[in-house]
C-alpha positions as CSV (number, residue, x, y, z in Angstrom):
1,X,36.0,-94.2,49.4
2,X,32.8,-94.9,47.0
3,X,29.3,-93.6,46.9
4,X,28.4,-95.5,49.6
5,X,29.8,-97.4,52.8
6,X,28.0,-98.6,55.7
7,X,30.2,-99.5,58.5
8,X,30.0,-100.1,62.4
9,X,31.2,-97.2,64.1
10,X,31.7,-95.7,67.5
11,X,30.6,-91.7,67.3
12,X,34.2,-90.7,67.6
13,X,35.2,-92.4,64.8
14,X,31.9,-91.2,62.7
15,X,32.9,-87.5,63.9
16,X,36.3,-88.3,61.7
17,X,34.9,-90.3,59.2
18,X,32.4,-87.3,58.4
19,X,35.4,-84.8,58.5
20,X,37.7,-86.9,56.1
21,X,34.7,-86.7,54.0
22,X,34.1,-83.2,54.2
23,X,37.9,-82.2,53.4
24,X,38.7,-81.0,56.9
25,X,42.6,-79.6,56.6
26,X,43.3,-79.7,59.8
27,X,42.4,-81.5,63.2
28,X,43.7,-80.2,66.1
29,X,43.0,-80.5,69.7
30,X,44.2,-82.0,73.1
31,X,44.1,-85.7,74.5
32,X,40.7,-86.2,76.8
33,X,38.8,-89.1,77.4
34,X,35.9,-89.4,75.5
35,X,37.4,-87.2,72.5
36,X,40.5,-88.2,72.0
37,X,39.8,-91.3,69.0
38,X,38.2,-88.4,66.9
39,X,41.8,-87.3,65.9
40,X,43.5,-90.5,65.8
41,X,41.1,-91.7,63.8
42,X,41.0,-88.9,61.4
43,X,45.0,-89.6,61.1
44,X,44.5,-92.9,60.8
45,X,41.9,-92.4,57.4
46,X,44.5,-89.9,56.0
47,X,43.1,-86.6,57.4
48,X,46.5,-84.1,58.7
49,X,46.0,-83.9,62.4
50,X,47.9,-82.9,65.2
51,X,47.9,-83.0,69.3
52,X,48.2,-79.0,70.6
53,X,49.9,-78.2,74.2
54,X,46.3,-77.7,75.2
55,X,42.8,-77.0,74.2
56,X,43.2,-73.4,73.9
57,X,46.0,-73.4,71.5
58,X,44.7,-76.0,69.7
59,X,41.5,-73.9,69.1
60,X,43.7,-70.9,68.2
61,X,45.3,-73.4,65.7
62,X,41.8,-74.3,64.2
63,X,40.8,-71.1,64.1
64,X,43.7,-69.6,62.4
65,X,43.1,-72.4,59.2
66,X,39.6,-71.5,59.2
67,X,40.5,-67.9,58.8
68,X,42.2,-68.6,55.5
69,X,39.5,-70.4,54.3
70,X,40.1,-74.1,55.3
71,X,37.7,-76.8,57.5
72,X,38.7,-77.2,60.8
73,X,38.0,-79.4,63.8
74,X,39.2,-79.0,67.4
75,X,38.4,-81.5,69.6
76,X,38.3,-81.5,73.1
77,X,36.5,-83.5,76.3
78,X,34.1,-81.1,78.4
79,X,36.7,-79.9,80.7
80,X,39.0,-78.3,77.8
81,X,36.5,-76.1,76.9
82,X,37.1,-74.1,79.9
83,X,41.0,-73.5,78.7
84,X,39.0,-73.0,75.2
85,X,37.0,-70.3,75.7
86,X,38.9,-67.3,75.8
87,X,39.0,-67.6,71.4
88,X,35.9,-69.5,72.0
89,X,33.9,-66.3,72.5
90,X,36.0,-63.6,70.8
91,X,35.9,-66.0,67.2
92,X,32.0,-66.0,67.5
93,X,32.5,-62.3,66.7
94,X,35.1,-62.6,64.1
95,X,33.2,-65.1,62.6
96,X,35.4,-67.8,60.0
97,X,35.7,-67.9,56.1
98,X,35.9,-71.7,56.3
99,X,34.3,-73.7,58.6
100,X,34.9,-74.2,62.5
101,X,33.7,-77.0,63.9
102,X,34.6,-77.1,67.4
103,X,33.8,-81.1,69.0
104,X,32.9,-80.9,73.2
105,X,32.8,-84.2,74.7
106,X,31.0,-84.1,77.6
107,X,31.1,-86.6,80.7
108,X,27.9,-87.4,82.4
109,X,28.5,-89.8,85.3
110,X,32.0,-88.6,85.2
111,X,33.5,-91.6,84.0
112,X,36.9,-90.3,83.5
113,X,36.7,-86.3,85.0
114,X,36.8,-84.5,87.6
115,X,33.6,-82.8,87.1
116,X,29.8,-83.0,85.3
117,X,29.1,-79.9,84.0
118,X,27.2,-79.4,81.0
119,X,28.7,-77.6,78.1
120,X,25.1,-76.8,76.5
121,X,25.5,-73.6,78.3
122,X,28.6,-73.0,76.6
123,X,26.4,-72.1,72.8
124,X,24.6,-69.7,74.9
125,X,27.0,-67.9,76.7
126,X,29.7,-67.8,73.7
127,X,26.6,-67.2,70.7
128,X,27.7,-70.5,68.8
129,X,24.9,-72.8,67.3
130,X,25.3,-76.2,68.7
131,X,24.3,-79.8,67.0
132,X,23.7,-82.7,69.8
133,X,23.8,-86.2,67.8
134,X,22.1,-89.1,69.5
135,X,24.2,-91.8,67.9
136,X,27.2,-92.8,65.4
137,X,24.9,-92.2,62.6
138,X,23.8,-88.7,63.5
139,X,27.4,-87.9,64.6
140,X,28.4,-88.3,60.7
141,X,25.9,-86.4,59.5
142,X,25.7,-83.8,62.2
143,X,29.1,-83.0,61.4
144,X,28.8,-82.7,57.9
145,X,25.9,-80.3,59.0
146,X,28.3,-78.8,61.0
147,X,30.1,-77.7,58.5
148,X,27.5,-76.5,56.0
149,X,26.3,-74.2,58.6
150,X,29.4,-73.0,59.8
151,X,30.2,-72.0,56.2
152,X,27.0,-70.6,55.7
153,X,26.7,-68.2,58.1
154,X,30.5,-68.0,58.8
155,X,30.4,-68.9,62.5
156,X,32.3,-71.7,64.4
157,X,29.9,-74.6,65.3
158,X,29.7,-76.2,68.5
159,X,29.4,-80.0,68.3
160,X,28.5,-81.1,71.7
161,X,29.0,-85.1,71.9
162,X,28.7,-87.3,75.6
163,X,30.4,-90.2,76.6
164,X,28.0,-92.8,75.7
165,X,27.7,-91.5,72.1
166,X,31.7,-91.4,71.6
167,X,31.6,-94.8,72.4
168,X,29.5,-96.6,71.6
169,X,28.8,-97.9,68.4
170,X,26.2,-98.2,65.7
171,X,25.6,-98.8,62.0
172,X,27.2,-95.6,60.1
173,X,25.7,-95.3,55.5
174,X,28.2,-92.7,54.9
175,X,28.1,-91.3,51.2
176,X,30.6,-89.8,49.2
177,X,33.2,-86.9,49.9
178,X,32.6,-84.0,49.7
179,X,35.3,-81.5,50.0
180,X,35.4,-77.7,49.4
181,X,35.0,-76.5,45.9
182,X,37.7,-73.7,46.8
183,X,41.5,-74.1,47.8
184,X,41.8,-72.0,51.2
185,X,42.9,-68.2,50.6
186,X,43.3,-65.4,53.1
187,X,41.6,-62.7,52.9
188,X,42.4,-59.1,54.9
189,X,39.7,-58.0,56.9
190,X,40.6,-55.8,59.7
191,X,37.8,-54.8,61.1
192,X,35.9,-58.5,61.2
193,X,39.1,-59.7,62.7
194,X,40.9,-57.6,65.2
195,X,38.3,-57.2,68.1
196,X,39.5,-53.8,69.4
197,X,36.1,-51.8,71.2
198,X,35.7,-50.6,68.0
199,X,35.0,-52.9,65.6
200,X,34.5,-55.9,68.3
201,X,30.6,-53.4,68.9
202,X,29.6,-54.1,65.5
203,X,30.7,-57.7,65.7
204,X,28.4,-58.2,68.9
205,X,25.5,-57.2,66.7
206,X,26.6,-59.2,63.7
207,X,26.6,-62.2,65.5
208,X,23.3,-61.7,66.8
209,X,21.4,-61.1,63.3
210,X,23.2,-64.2,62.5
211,X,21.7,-66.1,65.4
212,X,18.4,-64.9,64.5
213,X,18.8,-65.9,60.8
214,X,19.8,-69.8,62.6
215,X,16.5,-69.5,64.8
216,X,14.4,-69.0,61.8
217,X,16.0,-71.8,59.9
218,X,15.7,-74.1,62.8
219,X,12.1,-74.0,62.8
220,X,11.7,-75.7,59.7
221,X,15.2,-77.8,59.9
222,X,15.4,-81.9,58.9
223,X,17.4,-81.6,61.6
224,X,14.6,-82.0,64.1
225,X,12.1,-84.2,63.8
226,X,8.4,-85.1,65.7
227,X,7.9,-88.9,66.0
228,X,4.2,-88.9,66.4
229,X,2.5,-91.0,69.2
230,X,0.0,-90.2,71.9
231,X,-1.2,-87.2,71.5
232,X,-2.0,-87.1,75.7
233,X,1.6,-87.2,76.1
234,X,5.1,-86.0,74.8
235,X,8.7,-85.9,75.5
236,X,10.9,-83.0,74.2
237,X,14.4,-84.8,74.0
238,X,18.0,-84.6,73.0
239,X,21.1,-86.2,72.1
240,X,22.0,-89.9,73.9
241,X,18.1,-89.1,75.8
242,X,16.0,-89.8,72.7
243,X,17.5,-93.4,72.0
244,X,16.8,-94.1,75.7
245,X,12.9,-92.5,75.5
246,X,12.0,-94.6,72.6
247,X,12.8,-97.3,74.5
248,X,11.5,-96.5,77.7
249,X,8.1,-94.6,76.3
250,X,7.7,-96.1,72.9
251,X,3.7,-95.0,72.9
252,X,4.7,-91.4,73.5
253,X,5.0,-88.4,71.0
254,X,8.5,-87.1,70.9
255,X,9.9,-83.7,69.4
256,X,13.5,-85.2,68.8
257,X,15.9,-81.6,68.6
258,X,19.2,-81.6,66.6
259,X,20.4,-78.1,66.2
260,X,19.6,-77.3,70.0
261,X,21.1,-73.7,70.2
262,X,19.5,-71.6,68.9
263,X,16.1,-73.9,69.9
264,X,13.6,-74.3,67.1
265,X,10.8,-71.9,69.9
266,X,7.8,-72.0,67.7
267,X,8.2,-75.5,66.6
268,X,8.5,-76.6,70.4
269,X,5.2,-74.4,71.3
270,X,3.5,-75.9,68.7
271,X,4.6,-79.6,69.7
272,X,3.6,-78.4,73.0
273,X,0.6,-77.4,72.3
274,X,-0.4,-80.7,70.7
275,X,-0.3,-82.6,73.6
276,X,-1.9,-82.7,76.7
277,X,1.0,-83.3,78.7
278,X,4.7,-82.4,77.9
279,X,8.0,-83.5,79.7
280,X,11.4,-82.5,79.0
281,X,14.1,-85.5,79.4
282,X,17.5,-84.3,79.1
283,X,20.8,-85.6,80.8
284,X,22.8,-83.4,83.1
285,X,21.1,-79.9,84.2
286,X,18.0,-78.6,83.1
287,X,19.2,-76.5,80.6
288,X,16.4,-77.7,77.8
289,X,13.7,-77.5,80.2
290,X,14.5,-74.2,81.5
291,X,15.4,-72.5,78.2
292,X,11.7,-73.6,76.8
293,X,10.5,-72.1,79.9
294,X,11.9,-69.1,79.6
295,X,10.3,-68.9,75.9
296,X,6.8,-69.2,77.8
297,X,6.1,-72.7,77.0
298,X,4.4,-74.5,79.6
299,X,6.4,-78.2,80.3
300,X,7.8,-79.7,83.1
301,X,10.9,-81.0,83.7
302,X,13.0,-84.4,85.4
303,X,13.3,-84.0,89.3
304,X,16.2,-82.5,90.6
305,X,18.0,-85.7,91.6
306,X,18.1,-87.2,88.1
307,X,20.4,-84.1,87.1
308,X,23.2,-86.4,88.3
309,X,25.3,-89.3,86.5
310,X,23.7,-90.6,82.9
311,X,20.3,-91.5,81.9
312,X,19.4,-95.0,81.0
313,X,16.3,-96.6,80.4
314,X,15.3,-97.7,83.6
315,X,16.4,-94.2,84.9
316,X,13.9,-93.2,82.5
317,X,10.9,-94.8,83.5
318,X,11.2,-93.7,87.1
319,X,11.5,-90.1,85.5
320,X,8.1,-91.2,84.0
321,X,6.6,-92.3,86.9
322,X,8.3,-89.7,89.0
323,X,9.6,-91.4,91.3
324,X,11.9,-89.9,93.7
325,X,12.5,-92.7,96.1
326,X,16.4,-93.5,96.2
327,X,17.8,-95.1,93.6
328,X,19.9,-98.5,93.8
329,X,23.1,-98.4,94.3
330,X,25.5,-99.5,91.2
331,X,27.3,-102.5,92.0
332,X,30.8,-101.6,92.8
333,X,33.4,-102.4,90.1
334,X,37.2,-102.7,90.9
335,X,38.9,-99.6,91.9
336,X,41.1,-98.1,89.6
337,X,45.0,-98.3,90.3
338,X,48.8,-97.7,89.1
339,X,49.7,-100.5,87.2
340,X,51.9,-103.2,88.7
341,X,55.6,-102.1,88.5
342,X,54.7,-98.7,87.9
343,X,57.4,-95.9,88.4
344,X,54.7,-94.0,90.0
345,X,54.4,-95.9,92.8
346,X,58.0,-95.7,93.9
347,X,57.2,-92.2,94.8
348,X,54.2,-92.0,96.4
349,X,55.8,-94.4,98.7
350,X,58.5,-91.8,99.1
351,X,56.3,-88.8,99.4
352,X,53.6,-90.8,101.7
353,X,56.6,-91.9,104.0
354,X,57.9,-88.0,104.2
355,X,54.7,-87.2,105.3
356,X,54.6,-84.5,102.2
357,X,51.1,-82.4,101.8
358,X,50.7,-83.3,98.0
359,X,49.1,-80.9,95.6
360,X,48.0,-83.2,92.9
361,X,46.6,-83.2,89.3
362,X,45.2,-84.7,86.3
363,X,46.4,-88.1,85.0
364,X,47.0,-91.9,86.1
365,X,49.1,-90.6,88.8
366,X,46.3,-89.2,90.3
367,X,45.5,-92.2,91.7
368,X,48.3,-92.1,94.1
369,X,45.6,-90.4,96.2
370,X,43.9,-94.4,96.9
371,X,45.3,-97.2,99.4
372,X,47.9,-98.1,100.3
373,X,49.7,-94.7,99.3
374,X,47.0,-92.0,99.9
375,X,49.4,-89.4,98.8
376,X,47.6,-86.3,97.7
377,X,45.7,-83.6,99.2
378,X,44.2,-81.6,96.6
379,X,43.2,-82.2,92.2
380,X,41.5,-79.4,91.0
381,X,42.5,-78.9,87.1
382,X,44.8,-79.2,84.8
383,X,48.2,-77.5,86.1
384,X,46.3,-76.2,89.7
385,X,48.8,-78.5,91.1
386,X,51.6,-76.0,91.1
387,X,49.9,-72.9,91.6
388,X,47.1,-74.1,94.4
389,X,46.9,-72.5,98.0
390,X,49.0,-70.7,100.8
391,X,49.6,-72.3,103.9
392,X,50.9,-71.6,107.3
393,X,54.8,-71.9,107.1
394,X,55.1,-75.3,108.7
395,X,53.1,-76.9,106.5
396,X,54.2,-74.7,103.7
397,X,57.3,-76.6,104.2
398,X,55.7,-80.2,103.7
399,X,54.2,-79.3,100.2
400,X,55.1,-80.9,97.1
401,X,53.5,-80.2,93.7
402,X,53.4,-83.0,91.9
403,X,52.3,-83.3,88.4
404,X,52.9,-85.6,85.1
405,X,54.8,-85.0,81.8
406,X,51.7,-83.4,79.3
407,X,49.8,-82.4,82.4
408,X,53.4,-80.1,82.8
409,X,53.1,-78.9,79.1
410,X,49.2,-78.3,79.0
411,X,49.2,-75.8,81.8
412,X,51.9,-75.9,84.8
413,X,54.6,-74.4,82.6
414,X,52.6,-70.9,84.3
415,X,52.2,-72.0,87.2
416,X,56.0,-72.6,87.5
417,X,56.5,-69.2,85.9
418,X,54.6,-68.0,88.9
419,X,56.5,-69.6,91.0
420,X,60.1,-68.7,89.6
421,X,58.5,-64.5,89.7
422,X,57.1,-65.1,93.5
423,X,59.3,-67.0,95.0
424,X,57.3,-69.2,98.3
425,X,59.0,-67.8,101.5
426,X,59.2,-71.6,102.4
427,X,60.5,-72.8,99.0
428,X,59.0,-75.6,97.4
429,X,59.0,-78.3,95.8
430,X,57.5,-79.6,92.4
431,X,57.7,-83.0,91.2
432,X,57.7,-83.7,87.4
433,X,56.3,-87.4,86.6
434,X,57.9,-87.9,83.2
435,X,56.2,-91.0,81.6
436,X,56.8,-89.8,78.2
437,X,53.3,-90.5,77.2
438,X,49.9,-89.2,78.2
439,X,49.3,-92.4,79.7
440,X,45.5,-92.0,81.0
441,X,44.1,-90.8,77.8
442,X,45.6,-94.0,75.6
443,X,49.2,-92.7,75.7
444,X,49.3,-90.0,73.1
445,X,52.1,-87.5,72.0
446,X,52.7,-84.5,73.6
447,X,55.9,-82.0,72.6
448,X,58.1,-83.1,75.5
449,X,58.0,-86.8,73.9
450,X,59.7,-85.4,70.7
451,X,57.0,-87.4,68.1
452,X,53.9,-86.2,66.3
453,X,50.7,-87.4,67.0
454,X,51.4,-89.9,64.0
455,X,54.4,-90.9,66.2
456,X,56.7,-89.7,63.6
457,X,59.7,-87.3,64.9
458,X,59.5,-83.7,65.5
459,X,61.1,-81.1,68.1
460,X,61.3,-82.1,71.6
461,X,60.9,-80.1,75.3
462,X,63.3,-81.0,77.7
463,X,61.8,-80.3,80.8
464,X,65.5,-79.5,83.1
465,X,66.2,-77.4,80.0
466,X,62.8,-74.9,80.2
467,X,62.9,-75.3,83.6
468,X,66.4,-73.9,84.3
469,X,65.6,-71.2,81.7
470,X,63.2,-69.9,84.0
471,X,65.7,-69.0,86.2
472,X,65.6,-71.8,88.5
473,X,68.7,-73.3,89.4
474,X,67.9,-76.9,91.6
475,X,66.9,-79.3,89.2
476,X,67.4,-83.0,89.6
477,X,66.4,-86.1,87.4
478,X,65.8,-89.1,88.6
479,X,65.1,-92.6,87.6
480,X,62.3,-93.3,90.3
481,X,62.3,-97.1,89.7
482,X,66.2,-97.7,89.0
483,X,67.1,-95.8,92.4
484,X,64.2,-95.2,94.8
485,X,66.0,-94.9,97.5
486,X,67.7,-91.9,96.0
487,X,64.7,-90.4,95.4
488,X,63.7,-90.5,99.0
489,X,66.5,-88.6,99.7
490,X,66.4,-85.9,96.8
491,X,63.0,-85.4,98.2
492,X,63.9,-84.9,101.9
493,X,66.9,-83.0,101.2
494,X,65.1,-80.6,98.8
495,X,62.1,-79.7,101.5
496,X,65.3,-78.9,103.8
497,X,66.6,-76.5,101.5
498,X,63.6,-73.8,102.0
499,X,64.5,-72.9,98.1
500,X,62.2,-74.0,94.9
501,X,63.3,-77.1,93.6
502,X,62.3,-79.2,90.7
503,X,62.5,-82.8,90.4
504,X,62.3,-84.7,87.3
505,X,60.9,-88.2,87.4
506,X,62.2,-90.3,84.1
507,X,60.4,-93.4,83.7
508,X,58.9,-94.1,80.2
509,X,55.3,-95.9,81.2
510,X,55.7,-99.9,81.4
511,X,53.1,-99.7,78.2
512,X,54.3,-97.8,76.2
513,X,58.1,-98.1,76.5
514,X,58.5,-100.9,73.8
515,X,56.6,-98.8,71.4
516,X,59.2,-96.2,72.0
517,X,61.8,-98.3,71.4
518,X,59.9,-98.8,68.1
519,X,59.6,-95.6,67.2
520,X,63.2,-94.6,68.3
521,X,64.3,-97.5,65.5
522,X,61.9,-96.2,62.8
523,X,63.1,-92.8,63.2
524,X,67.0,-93.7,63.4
525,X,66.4,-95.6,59.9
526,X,64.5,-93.1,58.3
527,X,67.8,-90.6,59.2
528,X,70.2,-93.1,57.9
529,X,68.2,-94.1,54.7
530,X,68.4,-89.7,54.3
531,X,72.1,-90.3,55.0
532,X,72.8,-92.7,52.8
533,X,70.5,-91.3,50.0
């Protein structure tokens, strides 16, 4: 790679870049908008990575490597973290021999979510330090911090990243790599890694002493930085924030923090102190503000109303001026919707003309829920779609779970399993939407496509096959697009049958389908060149 490269990169791909430099074995993680480049990228530049089920495997993945002694990354938009923390929190008290670096991409705005919250509180609840670059170049070397302090004081690091840093992109000087000066080696330690009561106690407190032992470091780390203005007023600022306060307050002094958790205290009471009048700008909740607060430093913090959507500049210098008047409204874009030709749309037209309450979930068939098919009820999470509610019998009868092809994978395979163990009195019916992609997310792998995140071949789910191995004998596949109208009736016919019934929707996605076909070719001449050899 050289000693030196500069480069134009988008923080995703400077989040890779930094890990192929830093000799990361393994990225793992699941597809989520704005994450999901980090891993294809760091395939792309050589780095082995892989797409998981979901977030929480892919974590439990990562965290097995870093065990033995190797670097590794899971990556994961803001939501995932939720089906993440369950090893989130228990490997803060095991702690890692290599490092951990564990990449949130949060959402403000919710551009592509179902929700806004604010994964800062995640380092505090779990006990992880956390890292919040403000652009491509500080996501490259963030990471590489990541790393070094995840080795350090063998904890996993949270790297909390936001849309507009993922994406967008600036000018990236990387330097040389770096990579571990030690091949990975397990090591057998019982009591730092099986967290019965007993040795799970001493864990708690080793954790602790190692947050301390961060908190003291912080104070003096290059990490954060004062840029030093008018001393009658400053901005205490993170992250994407800081670009936008230079802009908008250029004359102000600004305590610019990095390592955010655990928070640099007597570095902030002392830029505090210094000016005359301190303001915390922070997107999403006032978790800064509050947590400086709470230290007994005296600053004030963004009205209430500006906790919403993304800062920007101008958003910024009402902030300054504090004005709380109501804000324009954005100028409306085009809605979303299913592409032309789309196998969706064959059955939302079938389950909007049976009149079907639809449970929905997450992916481009969510927006069957818009004109002209307005097809679903509820869209919760990932996999809620099957397990959501109880309703009175007669509309119990009218409800049709309907969910896509990785969504199925990630986290309805349990719901399902609930289902098959408690039977609805009603029956039911669940609708697969097999696109054999994960179409919203740039139409990545998933293990009921039967390819690798490289798109190279590897062991394949069939869905009617798991599905009857549950025990459940009514399953049908259908082409929705080839034979609608049989679909219509499948559908009618199986709400009849007051049993639980599974439908399978086969349509690759009209995007991807001639890459398939691609990939299907490569892989059949790969076998025969084997053959032949």
């Amino acid at each position: 790679m050289g000693d030196s490269k500069r480069e134009l990169l988008s923080g995703d791909e400077a989040v890779a870049l930094a890990a192929f430099h830093a000799g990361v074995a393994l990225g793992t993680g699941y597809p989520g908008t704005p994450s999901t480049e980090i891993l294809e990228t760091f395939s792309e530049l050589g780095g082995h990575a892989q797409w998981a089920p979901n977030e929480k495997v892919a974590l439990e993945v990562a965290l097995g490597a870093a065990f033995a002694g190797a670097r590794a990354i899971a990556t994961m938009k803001h939501v995932g973290l939720n089906v993440a923390a369950d090893p989130l929190f228990t490997a803060a008290y095991t702690g890692v021999s290599g490092a951990l670096i564990v990449v949130s991409a949060d959402d403000p705005g919710m551009g592509s979510s179902q929700n806004e919250q604010d994964n800062r509180h995640y380092a505090v609840a779990a006990g992880v330090p956390m890292l919040e670059p403000s652009d491509s170049q500080e996501a490259y070397d963030f990471a590489l911090r990541a790393v070094e302090i995840s080795e350090r004081w063998k904890i996993p690091v949270l790297l909390r990243l936001t849309t507009r840093v993922c994406h967008s992109r600036t000018i990236v000087r990387s330097g040389a790599a770096n990579p571990p000066s030690q091949s990975p080696n397990f090591v057998r330690d019982i009591k730092g890694r099986v967290m019965i009561p007993a040795y799970a106690r001493p864990a708690g407190r080793r954790l602790r002493q190692k947050l301390a032992e961060i908190q003291a470091w912080n104070e003096n780390c290059p990490l954060n930085r004062v840029i030093a203005g008018d001393d009658s007023f400053g901005i205490i600022t993170s992250g994407i924030s800081y670009m936008h306060v230079r802009e908008a307050a250029p004359e102000a002094s600004v305590l610019k923090l990095g390592l955010t958790y655990p928070l640099p205290t007597q570095k902030i009471r002392a830029f505090a102190d210094g000016v005359k009048h301190c303001l915390v700008i922070e997107e999403g909740d006032p978790w800064l503000a509050e947590s400086i607060r709470a230290a007994g430093i005296k600053v004030e913090s963004k009205p209430a109303m500006y906790r919403f959507g993304e800062l920007s500049v101008p958003r910024i210098k009402r902030i300054l001026a504090n004005d709380t008047t109501t804000e324009p409204a954005p100028v409306p874009g085009k809605p979303p919707q299913l592409c032309p030709g789309c196998s969706h749309r064959y059955v939302f037209e079938a389950l909007h003309d049976a009149d079907c309450i639809v449970a929905g979930d997450i992916g481009c068939y969510t927006l069957g829920v818009l004109p002209p098919f307005e097809a679903m009820d509820s869209c919760v999470c990932m996999g809620a779609s099957i397990g959501v509610g109880l309703l009175p019998p007669e509309q119990a009868r009218r409800v049709v779970s309907v969910i896509g092809d990785s969504t199925f994978v990630h986290s309805g395979i349990t719901g399902l399993v609930e289902m098959a163990y408690n039977p609805p009195p009603t029956g039911h019916v669940v609708l697969i939407l097999d696109n054999s992609t994960t179409a919203m997310t740039g139409h990545q792998e998933h293990p009921g496509t039967g390819r690798t995140l490289a798109h190279e071949p590897t062991g394949k789910i069939l869905f009617e096959d798991l599905v009857r191995g549950l025990g459940i004998s009514r399953v049908h596949l259908v082409d929705p697009s080839a034979d609608p109208e049989r679909l219509a009736k499948l559908l009618t016919e199986s709400l009849n049958s007051e049993e639980l019934v599974v439908i399978i929707a086969r349509r690759p996605c009209l995007l991807i389908a001639g890459k398939i076909k691609e990939y299907d070719r490569a892989a059949t001449q790969v076998c025969t060149e084997i053959q032949a050899d």
